[in-house]
C-alpha positions in Angstrom: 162.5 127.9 -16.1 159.4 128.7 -17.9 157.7 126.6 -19.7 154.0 127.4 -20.1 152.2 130.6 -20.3 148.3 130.4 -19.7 145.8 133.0 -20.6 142.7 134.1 -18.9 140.1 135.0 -21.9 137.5 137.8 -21.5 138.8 141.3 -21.0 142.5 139.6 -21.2 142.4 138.5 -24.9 138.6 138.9 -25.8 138.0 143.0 -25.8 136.3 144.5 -23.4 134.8 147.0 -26.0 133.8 144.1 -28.2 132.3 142.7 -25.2 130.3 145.7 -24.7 129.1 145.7 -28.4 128.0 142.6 -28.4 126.2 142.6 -25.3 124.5 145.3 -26.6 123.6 143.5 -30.3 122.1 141.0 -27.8 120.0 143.0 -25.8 118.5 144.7 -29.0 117.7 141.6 -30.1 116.0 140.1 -26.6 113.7 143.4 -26.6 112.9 143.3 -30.3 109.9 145.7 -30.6 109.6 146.2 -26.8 109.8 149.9 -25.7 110.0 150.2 -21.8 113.7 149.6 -21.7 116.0 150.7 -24.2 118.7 148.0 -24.7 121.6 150.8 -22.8 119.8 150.5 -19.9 118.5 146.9 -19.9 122.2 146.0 -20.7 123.6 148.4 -17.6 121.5 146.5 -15.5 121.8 142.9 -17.1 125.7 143.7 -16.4 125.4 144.8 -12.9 123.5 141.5 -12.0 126.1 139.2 -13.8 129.0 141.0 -11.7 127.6 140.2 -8.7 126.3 137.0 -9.3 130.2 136.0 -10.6 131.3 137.5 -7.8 129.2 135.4 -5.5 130.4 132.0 -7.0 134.3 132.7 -7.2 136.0 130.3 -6.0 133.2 128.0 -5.4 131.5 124.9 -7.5 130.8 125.3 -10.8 127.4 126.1 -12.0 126.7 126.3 -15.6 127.2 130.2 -16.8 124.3 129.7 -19.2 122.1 128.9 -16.3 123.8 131.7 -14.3 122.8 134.2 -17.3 119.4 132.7 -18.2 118.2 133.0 -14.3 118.9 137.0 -14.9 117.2 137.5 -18.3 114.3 135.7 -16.7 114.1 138.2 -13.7 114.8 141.2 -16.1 111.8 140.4 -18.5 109.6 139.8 -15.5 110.7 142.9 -13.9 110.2 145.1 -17.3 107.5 143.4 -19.0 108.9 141.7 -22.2 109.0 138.3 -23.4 111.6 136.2 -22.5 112.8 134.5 -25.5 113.4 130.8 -24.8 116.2 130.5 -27.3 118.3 133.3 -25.3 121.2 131.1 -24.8 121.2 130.7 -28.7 121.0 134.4 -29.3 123.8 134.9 -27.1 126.1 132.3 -28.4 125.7 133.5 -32.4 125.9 137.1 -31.3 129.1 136.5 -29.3 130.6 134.4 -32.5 129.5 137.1 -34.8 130.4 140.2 -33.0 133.3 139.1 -30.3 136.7 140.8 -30.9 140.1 140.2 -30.0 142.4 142.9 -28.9 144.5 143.7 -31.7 148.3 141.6 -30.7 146.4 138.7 -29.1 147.2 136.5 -32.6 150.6 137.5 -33.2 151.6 136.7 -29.3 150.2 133.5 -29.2 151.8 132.5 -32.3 155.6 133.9 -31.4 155.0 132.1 -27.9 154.0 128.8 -29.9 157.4 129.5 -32.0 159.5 129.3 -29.2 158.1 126.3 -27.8 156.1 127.2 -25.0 153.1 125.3 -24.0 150.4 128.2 -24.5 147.0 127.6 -22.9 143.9 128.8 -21.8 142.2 128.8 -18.3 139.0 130.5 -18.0 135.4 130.2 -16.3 133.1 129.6 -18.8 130.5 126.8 -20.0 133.5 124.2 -22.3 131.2 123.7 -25.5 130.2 127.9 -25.7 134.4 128.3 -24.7 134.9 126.1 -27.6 132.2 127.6 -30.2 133.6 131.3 -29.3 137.2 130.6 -29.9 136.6 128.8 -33.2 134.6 131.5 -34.7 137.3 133.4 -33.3 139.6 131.2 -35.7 142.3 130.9 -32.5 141.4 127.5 -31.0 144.1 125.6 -32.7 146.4 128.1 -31.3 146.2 126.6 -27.7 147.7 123.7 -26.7 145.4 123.2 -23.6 141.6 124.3 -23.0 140.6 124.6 -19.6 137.2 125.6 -18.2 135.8 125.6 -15.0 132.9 123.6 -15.8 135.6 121.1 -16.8 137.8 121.4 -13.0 134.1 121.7 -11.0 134.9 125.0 -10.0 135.3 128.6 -10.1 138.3 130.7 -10.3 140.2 131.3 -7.9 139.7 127.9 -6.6 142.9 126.2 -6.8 141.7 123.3 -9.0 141.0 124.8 -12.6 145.0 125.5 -12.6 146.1 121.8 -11.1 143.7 120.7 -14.2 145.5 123.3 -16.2 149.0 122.5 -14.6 148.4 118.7 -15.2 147.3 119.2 -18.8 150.6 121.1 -19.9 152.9 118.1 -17.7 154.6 121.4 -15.8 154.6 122.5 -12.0 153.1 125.8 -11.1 156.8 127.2 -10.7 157.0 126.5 -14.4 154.3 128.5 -15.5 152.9 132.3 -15.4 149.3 133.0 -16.4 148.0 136.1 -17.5 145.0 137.8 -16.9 143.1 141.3 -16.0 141.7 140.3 -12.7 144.3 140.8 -9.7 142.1 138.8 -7.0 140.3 136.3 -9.5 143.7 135.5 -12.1 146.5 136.6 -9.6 145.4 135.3 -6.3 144.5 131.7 -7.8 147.3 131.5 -9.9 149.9 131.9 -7.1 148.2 130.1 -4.9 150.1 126.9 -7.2 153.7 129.1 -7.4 152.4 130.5 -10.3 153.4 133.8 -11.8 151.2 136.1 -11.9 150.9 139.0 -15.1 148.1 141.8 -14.7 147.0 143.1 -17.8 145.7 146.6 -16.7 145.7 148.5 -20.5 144.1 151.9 -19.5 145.6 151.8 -15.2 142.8 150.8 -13.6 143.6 148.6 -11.2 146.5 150.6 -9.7 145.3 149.7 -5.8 145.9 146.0 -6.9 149.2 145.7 -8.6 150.5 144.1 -5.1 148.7 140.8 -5.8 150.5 140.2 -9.2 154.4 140.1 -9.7 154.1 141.9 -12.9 151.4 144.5 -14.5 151.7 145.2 -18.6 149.3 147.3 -20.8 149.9 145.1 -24.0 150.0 141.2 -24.2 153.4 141.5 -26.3 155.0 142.6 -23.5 154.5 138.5 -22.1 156.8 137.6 -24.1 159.7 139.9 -22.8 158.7 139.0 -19.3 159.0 135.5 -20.0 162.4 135.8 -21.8 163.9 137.7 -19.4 162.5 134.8 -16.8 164.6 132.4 -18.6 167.5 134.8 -18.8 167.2 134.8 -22.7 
């Protein structure tokens, strides 16, 4: 039986698009009067270089994203020739609680899963006090039950120990539990690794070559709560 239903958080209930415009917002702001760079193509680049850096340190120990992210604004100001602004971090934490967007069910999903009793939570690889600022000025942090980051388990998805943290938190086994999220190796791959379910959220079919690492692929979050339902033959 189901009892817990954990939720990745960019790109699975924080919008990509909003992700994009606030990226953007913060790359305007990091060039100021600088002119060598418009903030598209710093931002294309500044993207590309957090990808692979991310990708690098999946599954391995946690080092702190802000570090991550300052270490690449560092080598992007040196490379273009603008001034690195030494309160980045700042400029990226009020721009993301300004700016960041939900995808338009996220609220009424949690809330109807909350309803019916299920532990709802949140597993994600992020710095705990930025996870913590976002989500507020999201207004949604009271709507988890758990909070679990990968600065808090030590490491990085898909290690197996941000969802025993996870796992432990909500008093469930990993057959108990599904998790949700839009990244088949990163969300899929760790979450099965503790009998977890696995749900893909692919909204536009993007991902089509890696629907075989997660038992089930939706387009809208509502459809969770169907899936889990029809789990526990409701």
């Amino acid at each position: 039986m189901i009892k817990a239903v954990f939720f990745d958080f960019i790109g699975t209930l924080l919008s990509q698009e909003g992700e994009y415009e606030t990226h953007l917002k913060i790359m305007e702001e990091v060039l100021g009067e600088n002119k060598k760079i418009s903030p598209e193509e710093l931002l294309r680049e500044y993207d590309a270089l957090t990808r692979e850096a991310f990708s690098q340190y999946a599954g391995k120990p946690f080092k702190p994203i802000r570090i991550i992210e300052e270490e690449i604004m560092k080598k992007l100001a040196e490379k273009y020739g603008f001034d690195y602004p030494e309160n980045f971090w700042e400029i990226h934490l009020k721009a993301h609680q300004r700016y960041g967007k939900l995808y338009p069910e996220v609220v009424e999903v949690l809330n109807e899963l909350k309803k019916r009793e299920y532990h709802v939570g949140l597993i994600t690889d992020s710095d705990t006090a930025y996870l913590r600022a976002h989500l507020e000025a999201l207004g949604i942090a009271e709507l988890f039950d758990s909070i679990t980051t990968s600065e808090e388990a030590g490491f990085f998805k898909p290690h197996p120990r941000i969802f025993e943290v996870a796992l432990k938190k909500a008093g469930v086994k990993g057959s108990e539990a599904v998790y949700v999220g839009d990244n088949p190796i990163k969300d899929c791959g760790g979450a099965r690794q503790l009998d977890m379910l696995s749900i893909l959220v692919d909204r536009k079919g993007e991902k089509k070559e890696l629907w075989k690492e997660c038992e089930f692929v939706i387009s809208d979050l509502r459809e969770v709560i169907q899936i889990v339902e029809e789990l526990n033959g409701q």
